[in-house]
TIPATOR-232626 format. One record per residue: residue number from 1; residue in one letter; x, y negated, z negated of N, C-alpha, C, O in turn. Coordinates in steps of 0.02 Angstrom, whole numbers, plus 50000, padded with zeros to 5 digits. Last residue first. Example, Ala and Ser with C-alpha at 12.3 -4.5 7.8 and 13.67 -1.06 7.14 Angstrom:
REM TIPATOR-232626
num=2	residu=s	nc1=50642	nc2=50112	nc3=49646	cac1=50684	cac2=50053	cac3=49643	cc1=50645	cc2=49998	cc3=49606	oc1=50670	oc2=49943	oc3=49598 $
num=1	residu=a	nc1=50660	nc2=50284	nc3=49610	cac1=50615	cac2=50225	cac3=49610	cc1=50660	cc2=50165	cc3=49610	oc1=50712	oc2=50166	oc3=49577 $
***
This chain:
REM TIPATOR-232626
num=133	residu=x	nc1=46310	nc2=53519	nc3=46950	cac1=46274	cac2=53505	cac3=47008	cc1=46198	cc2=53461	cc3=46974	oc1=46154	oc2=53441	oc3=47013 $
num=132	residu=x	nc1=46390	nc2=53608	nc3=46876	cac1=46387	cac2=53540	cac3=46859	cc1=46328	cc2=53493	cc3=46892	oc1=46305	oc2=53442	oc3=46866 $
num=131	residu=x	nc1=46381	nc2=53748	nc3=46923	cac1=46357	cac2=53730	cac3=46856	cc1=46338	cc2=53631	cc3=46844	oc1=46291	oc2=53603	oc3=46816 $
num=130	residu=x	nc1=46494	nc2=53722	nc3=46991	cac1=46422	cac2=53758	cac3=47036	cc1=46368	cc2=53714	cc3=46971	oc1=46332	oc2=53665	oc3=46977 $
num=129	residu=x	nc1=46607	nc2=53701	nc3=46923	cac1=46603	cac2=53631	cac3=46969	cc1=46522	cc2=53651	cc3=46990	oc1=46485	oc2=53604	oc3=47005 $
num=128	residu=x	nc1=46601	nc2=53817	nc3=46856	cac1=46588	cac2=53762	cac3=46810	cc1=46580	cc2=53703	cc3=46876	oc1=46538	oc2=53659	oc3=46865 $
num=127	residu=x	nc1=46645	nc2=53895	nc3=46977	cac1=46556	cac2=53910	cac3=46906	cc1=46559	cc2=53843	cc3=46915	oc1=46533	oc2=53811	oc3=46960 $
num=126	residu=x	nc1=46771	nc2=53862	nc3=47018	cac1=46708	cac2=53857	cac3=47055	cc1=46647	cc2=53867	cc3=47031	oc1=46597	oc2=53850	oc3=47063 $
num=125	residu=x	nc1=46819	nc2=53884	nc3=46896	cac1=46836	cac2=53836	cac3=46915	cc1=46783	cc2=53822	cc3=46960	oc1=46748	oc2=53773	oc3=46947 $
num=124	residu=x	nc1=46828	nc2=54024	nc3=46894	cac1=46797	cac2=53990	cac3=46824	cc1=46780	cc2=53935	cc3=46852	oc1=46721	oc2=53921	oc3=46841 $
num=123	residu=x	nc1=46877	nc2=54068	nc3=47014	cac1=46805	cac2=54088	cac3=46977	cc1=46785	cc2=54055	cc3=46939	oc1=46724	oc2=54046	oc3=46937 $
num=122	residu=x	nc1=47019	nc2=54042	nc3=46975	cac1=46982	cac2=54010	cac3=47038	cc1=46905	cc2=54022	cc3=47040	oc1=46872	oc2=53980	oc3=47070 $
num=121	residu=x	nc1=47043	nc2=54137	nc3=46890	cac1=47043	cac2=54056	cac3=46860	cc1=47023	cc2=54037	cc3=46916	oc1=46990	oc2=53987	oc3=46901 $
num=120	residu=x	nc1=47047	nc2=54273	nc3=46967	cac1=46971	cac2=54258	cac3=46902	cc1=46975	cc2=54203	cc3=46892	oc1=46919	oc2=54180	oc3=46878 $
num=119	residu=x	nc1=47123	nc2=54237	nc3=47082	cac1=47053	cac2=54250	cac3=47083	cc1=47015	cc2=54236	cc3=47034	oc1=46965	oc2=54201	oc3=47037 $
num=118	residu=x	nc1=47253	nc2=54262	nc3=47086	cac1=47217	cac2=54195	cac3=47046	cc1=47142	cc2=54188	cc3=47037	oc1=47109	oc2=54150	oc3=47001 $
num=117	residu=x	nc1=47280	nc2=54317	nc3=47204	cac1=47301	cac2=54340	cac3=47162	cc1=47300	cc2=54300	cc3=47080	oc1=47338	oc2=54309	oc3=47033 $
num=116	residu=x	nc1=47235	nc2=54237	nc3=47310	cac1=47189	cac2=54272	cac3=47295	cc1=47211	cc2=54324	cc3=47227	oc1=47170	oc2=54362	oc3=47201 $
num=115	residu=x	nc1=47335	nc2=54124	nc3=47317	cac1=47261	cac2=54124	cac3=47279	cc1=47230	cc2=54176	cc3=47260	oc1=47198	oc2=54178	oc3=47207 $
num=114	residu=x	nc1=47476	nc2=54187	nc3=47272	cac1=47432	cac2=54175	cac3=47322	cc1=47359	cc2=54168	cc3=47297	oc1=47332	oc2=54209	oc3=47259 $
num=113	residu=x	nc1=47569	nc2=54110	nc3=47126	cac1=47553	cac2=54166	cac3=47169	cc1=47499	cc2=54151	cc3=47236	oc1=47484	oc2=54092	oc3=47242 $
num=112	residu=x	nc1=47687	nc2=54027	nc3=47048	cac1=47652	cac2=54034	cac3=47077	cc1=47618	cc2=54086	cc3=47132	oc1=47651	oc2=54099	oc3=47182 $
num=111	residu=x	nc1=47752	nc2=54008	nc3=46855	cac1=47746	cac2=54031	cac3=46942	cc1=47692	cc2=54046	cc3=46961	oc1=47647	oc2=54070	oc3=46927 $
num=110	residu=x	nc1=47851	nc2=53982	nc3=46726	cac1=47785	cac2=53939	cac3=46753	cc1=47796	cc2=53978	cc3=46850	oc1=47842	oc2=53968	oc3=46890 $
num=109	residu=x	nc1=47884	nc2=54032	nc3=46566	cac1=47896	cac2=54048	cac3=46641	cc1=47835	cc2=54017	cc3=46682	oc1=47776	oc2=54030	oc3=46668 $
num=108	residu=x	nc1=47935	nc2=54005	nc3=46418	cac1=47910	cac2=53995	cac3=46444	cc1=47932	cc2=54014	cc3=46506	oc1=47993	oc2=54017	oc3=46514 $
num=107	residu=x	nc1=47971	nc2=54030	nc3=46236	cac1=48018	cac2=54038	cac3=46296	cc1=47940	cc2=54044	cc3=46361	oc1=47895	oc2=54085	oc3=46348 $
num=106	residu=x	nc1=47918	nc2=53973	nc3=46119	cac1=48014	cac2=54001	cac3=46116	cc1=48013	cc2=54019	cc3=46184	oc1=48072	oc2=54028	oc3=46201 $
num=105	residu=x	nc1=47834	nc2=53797	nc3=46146	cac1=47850	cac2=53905	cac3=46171	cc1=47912	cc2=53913	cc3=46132	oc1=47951	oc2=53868	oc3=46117 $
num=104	residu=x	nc1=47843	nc2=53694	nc3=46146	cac1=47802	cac2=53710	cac3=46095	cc1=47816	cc2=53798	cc3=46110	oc1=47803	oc2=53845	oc3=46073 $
num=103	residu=x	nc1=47861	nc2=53662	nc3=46303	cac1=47917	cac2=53653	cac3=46240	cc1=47908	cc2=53675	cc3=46163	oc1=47955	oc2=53675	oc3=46123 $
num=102	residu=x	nc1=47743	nc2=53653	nc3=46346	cac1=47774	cac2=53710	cac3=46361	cc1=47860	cc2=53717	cc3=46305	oc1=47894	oc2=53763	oc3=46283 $
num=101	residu=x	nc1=47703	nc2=53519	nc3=46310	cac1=47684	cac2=53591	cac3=46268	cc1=47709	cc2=53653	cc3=46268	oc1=47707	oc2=53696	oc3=46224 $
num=100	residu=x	nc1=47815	nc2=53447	nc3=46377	cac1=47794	cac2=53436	cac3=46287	cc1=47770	cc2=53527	cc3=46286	oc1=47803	oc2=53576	oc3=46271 $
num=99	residu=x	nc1=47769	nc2=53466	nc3=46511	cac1=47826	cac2=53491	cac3=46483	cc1=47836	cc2=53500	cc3=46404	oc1=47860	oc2=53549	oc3=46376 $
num=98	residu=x	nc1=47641	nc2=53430	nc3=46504	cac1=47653	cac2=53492	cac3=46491	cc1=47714	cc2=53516	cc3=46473	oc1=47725	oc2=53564	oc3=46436 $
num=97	residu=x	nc1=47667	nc2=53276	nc3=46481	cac1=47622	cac2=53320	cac3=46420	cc1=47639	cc2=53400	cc3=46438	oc1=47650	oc2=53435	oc3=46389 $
num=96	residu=x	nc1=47751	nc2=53239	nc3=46601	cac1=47760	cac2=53250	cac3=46509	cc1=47738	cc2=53280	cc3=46458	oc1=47765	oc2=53304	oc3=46408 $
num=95	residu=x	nc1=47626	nc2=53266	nc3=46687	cac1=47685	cac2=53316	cac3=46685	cc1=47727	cc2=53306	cc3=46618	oc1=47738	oc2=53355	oc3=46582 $
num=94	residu=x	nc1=47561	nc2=53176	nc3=46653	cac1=47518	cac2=53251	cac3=46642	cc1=47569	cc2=53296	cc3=46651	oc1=47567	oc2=53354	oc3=46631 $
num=93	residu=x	nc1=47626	nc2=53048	nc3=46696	cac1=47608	cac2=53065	cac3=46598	cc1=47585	cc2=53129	cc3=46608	oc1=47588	oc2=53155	oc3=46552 $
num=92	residu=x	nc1=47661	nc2=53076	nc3=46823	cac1=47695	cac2=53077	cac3=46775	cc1=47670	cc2=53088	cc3=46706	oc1=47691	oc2=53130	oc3=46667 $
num=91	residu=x	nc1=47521	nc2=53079	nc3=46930	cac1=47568	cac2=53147	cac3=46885	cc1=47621	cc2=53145	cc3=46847	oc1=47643	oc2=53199	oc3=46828 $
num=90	residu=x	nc1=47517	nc2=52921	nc3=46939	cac1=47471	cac2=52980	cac3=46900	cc1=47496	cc2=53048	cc3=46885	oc1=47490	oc2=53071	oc3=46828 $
num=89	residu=x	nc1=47641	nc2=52929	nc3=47001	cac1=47610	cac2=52878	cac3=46931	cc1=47575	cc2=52924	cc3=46910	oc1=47592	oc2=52965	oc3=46867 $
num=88	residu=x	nc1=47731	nc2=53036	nc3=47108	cac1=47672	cac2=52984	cac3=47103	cc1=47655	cc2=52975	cc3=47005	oc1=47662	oc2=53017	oc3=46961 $
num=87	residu=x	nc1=47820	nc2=53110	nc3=47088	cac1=47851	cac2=53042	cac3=47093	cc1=47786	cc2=52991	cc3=47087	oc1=47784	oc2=52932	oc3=47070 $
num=86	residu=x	nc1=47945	nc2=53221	nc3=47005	cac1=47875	cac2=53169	cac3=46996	cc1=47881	cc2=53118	cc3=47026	oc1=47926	oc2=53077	oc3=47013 $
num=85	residu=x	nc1=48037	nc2=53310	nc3=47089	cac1=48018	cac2=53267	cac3=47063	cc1=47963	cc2=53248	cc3=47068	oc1=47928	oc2=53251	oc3=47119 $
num=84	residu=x	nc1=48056	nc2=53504	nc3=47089	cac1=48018	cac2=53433	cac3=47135	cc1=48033	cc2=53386	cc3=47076	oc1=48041	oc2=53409	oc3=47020 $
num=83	residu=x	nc1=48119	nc2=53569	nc3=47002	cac1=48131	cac2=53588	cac3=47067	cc1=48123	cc2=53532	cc3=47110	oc1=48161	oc2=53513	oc3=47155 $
num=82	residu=x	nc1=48086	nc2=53588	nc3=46863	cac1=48121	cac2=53548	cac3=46885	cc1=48162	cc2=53551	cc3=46954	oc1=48222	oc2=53539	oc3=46960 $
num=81	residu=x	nc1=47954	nc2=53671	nc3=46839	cac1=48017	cac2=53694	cac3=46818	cc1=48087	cc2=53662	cc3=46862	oc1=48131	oc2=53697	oc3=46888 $
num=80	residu=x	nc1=47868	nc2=53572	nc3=46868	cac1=47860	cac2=53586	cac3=46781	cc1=47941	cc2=53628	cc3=46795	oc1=47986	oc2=53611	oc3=46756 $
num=79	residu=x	nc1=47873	nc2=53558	nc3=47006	cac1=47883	cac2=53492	cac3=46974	cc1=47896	cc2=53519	cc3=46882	oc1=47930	oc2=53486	oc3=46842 $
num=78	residu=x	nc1=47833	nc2=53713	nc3=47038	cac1=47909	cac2=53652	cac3=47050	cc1=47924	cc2=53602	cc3=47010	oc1=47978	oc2=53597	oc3=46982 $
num=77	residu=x	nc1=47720	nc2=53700	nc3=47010	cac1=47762	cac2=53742	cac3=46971	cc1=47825	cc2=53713	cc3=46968	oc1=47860	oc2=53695	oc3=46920 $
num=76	residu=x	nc1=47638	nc2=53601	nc3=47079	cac1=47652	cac2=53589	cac3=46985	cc1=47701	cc2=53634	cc3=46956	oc1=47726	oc2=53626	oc3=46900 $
num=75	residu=x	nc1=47651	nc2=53655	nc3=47214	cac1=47686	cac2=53578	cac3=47182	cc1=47688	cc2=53593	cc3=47111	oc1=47743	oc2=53598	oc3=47084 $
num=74	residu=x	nc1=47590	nc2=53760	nc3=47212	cac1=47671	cac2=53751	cac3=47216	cc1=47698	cc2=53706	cc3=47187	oc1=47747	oc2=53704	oc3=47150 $
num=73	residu=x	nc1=47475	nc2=53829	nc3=47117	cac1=47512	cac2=53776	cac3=47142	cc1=47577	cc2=53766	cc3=47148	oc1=47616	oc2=53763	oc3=47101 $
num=72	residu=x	nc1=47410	nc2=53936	nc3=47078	cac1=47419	cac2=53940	cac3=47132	cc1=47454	cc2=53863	cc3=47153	oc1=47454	oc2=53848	oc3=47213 $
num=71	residu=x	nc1=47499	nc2=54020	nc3=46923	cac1=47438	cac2=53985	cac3=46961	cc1=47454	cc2=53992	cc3=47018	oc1=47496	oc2=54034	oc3=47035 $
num=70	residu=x	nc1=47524	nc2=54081	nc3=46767	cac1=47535	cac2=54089	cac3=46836	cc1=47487	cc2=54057	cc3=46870	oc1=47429	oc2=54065	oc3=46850 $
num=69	residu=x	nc1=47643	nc2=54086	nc3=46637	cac1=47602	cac2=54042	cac3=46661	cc1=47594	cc2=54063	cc3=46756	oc1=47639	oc2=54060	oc3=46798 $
num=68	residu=x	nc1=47692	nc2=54184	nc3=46483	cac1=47703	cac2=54172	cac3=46597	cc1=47623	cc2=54152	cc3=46614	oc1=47569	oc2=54181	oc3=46608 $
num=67	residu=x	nc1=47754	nc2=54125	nc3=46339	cac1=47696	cac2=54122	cac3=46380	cc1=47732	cc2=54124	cc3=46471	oc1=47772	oc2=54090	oc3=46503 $
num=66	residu=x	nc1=47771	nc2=54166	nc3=46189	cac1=47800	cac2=54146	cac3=46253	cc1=47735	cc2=54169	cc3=46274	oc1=47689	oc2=54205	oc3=46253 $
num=65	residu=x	nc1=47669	nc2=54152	nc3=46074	cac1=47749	cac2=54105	cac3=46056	cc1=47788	cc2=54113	cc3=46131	oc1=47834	oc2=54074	oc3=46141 $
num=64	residu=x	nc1=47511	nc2=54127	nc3=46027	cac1=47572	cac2=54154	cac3=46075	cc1=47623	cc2=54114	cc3=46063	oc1=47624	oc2=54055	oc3=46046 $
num=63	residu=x	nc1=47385	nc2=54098	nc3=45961	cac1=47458	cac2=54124	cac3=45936	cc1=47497	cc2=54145	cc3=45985	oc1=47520	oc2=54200	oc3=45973 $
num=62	residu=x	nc1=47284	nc2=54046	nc3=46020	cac1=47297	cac2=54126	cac3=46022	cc1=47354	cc2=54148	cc3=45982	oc1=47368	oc2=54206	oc3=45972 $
num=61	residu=x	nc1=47343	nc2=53903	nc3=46020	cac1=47276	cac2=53949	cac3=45981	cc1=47268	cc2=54009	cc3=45973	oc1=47244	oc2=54031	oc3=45921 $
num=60	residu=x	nc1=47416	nc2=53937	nc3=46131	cac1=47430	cac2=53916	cac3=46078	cc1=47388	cc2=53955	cc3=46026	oc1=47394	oc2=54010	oc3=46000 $
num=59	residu=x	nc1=47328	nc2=53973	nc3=46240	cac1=47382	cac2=54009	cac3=46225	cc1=47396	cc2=54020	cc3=46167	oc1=47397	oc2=54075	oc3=46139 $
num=58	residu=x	nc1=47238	nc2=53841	nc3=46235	cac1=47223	cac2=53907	cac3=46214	cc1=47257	cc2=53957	cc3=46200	oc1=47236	oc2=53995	oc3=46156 $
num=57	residu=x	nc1=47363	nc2=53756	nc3=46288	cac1=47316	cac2=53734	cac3=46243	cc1=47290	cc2=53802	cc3=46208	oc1=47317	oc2=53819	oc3=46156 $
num=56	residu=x	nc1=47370	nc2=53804	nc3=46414	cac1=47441	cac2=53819	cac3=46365	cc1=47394	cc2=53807	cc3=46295	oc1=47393	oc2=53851	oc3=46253 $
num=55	residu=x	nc1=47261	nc2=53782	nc3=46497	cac1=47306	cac2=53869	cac3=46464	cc1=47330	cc2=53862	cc3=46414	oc1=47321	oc2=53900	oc3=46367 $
num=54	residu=x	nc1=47265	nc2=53648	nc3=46488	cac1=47204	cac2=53695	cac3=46456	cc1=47217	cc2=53751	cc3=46439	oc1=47199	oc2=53778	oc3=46386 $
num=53	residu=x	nc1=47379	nc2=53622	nc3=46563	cac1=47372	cac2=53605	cac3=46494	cc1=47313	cc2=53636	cc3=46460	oc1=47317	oc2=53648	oc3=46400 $
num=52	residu=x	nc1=47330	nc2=53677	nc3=46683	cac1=47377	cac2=53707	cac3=46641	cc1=47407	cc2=53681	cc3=46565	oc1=47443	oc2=53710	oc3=46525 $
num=51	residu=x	nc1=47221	nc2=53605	nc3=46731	cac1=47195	cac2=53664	cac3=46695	cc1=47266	cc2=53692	cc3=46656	oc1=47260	oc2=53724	oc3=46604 $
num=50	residu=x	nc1=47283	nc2=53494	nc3=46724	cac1=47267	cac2=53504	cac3=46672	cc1=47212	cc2=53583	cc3=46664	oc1=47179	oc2=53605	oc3=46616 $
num=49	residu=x	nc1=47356	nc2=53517	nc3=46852	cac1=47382	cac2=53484	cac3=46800	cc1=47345	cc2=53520	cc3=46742	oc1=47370	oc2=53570	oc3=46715 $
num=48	residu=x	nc1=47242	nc2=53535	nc3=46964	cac1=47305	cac2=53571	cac3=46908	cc1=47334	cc2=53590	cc3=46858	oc1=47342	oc2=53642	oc3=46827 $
num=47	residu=x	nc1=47197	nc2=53390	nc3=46930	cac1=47160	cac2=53462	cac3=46906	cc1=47199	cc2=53518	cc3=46884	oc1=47202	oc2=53545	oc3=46829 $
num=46	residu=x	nc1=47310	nc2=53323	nc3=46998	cac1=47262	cac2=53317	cac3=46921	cc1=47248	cc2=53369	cc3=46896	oc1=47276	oc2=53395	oc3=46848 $
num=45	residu=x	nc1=47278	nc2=53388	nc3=47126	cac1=47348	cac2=53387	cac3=47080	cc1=47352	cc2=53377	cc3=47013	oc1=47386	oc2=53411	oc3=46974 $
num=44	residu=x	nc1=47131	nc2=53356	nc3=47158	cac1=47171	cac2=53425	cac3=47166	cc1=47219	cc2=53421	cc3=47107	oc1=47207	oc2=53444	oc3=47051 $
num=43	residu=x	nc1=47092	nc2=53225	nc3=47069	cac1=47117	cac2=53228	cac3=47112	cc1=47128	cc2=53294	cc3=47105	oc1=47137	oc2=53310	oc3=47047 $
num=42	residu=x	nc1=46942	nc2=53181	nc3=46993	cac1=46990	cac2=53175	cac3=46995	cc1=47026	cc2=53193	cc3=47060	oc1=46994	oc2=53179	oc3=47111 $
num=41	residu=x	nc1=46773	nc2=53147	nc3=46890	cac1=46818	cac2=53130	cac3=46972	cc1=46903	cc2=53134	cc3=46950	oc1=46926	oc2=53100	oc3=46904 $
num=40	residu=x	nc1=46768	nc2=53254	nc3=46756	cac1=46753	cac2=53195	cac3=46802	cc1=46767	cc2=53219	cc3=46871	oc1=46772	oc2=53274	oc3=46898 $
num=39	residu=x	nc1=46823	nc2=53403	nc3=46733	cac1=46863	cac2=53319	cac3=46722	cc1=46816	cc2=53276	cc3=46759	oc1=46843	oc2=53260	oc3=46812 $
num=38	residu=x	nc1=46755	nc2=53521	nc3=46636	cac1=46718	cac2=53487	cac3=46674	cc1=46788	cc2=53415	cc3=46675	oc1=46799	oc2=53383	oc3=46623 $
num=37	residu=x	nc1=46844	nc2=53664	nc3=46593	cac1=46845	cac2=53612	cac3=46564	cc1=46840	cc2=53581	cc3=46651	oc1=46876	oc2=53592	oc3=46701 $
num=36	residu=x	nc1=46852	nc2=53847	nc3=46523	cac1=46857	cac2=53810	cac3=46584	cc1=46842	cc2=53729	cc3=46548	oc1=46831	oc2=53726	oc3=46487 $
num=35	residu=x	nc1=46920	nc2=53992	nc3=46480	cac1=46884	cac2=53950	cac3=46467	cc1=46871	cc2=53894	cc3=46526	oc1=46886	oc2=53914	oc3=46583 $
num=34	residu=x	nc1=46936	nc2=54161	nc3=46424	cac1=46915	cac2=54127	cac3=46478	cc1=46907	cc2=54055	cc3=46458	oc1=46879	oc2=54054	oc3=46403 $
num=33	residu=x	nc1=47038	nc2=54287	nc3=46293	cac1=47003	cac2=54219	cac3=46315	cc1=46991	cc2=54198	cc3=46383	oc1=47039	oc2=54215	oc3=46417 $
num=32	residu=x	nc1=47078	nc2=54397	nc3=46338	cac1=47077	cac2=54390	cac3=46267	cc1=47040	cc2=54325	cc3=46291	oc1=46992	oc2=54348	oc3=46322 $
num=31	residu=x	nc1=47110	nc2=54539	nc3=46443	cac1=47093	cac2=54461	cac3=46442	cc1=47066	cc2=54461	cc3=46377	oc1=47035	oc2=54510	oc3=46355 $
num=30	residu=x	nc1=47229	nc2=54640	nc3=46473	cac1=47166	cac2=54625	cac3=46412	cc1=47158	cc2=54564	cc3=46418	oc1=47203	oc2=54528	oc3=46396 $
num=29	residu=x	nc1=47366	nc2=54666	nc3=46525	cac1=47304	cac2=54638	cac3=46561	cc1=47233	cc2=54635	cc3=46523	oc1=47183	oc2=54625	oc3=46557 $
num=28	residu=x	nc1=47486	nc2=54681	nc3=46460	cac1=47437	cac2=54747	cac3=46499	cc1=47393	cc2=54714	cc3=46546	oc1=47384	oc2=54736	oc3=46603 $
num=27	residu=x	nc1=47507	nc2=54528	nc3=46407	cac1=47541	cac2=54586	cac3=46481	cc1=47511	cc2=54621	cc3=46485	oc1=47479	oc2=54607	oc3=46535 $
num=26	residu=x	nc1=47353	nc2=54471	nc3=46382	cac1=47412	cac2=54518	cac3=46374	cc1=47456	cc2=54531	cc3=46419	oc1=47437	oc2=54546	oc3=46475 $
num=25	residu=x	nc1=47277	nc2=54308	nc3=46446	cac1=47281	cac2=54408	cac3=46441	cc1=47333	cc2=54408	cc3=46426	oc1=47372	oc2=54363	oc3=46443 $
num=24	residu=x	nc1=47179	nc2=54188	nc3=46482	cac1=47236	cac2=54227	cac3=46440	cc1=47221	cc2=54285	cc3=46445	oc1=47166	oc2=54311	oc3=46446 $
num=23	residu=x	nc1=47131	nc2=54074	nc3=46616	cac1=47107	cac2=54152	cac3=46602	cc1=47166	cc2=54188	cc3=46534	oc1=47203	oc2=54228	oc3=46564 $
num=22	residu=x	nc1=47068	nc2=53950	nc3=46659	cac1=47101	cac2=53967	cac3=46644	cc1=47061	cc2=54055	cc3=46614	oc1=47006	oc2=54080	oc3=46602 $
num=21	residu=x	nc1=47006	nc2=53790	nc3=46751	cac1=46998	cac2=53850	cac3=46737	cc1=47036	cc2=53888	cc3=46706	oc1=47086	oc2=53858	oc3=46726 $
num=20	residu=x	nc1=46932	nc2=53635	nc3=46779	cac1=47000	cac2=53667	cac3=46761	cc1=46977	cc2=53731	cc3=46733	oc1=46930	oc2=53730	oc3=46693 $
num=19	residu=x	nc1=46860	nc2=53512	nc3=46905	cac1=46856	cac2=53581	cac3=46862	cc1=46929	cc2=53610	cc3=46846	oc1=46976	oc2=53610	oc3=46886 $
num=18	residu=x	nc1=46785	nc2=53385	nc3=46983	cac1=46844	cac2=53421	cac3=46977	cc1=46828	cc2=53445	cc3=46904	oc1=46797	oc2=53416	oc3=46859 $
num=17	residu=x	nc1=46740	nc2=53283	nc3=47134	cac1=46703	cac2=53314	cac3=47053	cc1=46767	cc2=53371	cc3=47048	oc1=46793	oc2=53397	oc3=47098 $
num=16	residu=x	nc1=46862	nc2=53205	nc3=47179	cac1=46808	cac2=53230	cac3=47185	cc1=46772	cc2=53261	cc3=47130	oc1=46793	oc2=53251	oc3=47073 $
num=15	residu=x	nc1=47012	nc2=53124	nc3=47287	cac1=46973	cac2=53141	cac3=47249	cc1=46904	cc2=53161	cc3=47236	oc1=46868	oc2=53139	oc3=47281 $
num=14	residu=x	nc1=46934	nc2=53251	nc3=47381	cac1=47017	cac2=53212	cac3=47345	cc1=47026	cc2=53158	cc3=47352	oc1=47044	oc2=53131	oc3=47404 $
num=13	residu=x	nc1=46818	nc2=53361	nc3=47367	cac1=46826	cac2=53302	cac3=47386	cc1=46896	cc2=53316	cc3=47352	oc1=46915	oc2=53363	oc3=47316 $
num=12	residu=x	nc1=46827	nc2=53453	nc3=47218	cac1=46774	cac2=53461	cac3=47272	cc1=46784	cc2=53383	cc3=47315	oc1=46750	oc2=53340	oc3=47288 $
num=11	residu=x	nc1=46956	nc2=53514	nc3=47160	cac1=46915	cac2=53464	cac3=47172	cc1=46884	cc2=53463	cc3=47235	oc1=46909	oc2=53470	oc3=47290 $
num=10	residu=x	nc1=47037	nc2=53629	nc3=47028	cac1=46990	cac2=53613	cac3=47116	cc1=46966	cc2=53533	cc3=47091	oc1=46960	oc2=53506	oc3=47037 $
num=9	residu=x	nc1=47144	nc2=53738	nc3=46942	cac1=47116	cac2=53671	cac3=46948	cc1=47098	cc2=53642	cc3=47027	oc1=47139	oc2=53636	oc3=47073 $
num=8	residu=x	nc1=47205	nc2=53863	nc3=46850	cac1=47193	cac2=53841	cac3=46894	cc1=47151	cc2=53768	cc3=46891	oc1=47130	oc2=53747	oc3=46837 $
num=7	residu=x	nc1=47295	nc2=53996	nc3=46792	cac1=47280	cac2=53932	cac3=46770	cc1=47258	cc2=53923	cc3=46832	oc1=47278	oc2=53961	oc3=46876 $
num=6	residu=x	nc1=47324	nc2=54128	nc3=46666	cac1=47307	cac2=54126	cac3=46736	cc1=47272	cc2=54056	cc3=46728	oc1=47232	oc2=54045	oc3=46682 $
num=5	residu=x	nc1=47451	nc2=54174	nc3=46571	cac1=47396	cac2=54116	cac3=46564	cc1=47382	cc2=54115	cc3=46637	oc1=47430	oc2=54101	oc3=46673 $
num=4	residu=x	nc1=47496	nc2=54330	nc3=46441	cac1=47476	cac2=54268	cac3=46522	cc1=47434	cc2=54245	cc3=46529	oc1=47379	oc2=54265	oc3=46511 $
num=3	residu=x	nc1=47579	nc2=54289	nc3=46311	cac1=47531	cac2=54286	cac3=46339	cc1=47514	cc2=54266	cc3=46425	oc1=47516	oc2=54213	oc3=46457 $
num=2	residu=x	nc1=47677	nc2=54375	nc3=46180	cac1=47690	cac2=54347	cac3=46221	cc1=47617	cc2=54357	cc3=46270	oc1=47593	oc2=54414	oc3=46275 $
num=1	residu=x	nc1=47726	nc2=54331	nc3=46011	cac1=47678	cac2=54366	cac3=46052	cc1=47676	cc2=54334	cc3=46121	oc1=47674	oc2=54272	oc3=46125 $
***
């Protein structure tokens, strides 16, 4: 079954109070799950990071066996579909872990769109950081 994962991740400051957002839907577009996840203080790139481990995470759970992963980060798309290197410390273990999960797919696509085409995971992301206050 195949799922899109609309992913995202902010920090208010860089580092800063930071939020991970995510949205699953169908190809048609049936959103089947929202969720979001409070990180502490972290960094933009962090956040990323793990809102897209938060997709894939739920994906899973959903039973999906491929997944098109779409966000608004250039850097993490690059770096997950071996375009950029890792080079800072802190995005190495969060880029292992996704590559790991995304390895958990029969077949994966990780890309990036213009924010505003990210809108509902950029929503979740700005609640939960509004919410935290």
């Amino acid at each position: 079954m195949k799922l899109v994962v609309h992913v995202d991740g902010g920090a208010r400051g860089n580092p800063g109070p930071a939020a991970a957002g995510v949205v699953v839907s169908t190809p048609a577009g049936e959103v089947l799950d929202e969720a979001t996840e409070l990180l502490g203080v972290a960094t933009n790139n962090v956040a990323e990071y793990r809102g897209l481990l938060l997709g894939l995470r739920r994906a899973r759970e959903l039973g999906a066996t491929e997944v098109e992963v779409v966000g608004d980060s250039e850097l993490v798309a690059k770096q997950v579909n071996g375009l950029y290197k890792v080079k800072h410390p802190d995005m190495k273990p969060l880029h292992a872990e996704a590559r790991a999960a995304l390895a958990a797919f029969e077949r994966w696509t990780v890309r990036t769109v213009p924010r505003a085409q990210n809108a509902a995971a950029d929503a979740l992301v700005n609640a939960a950081l509004d919410a935290a206050r």
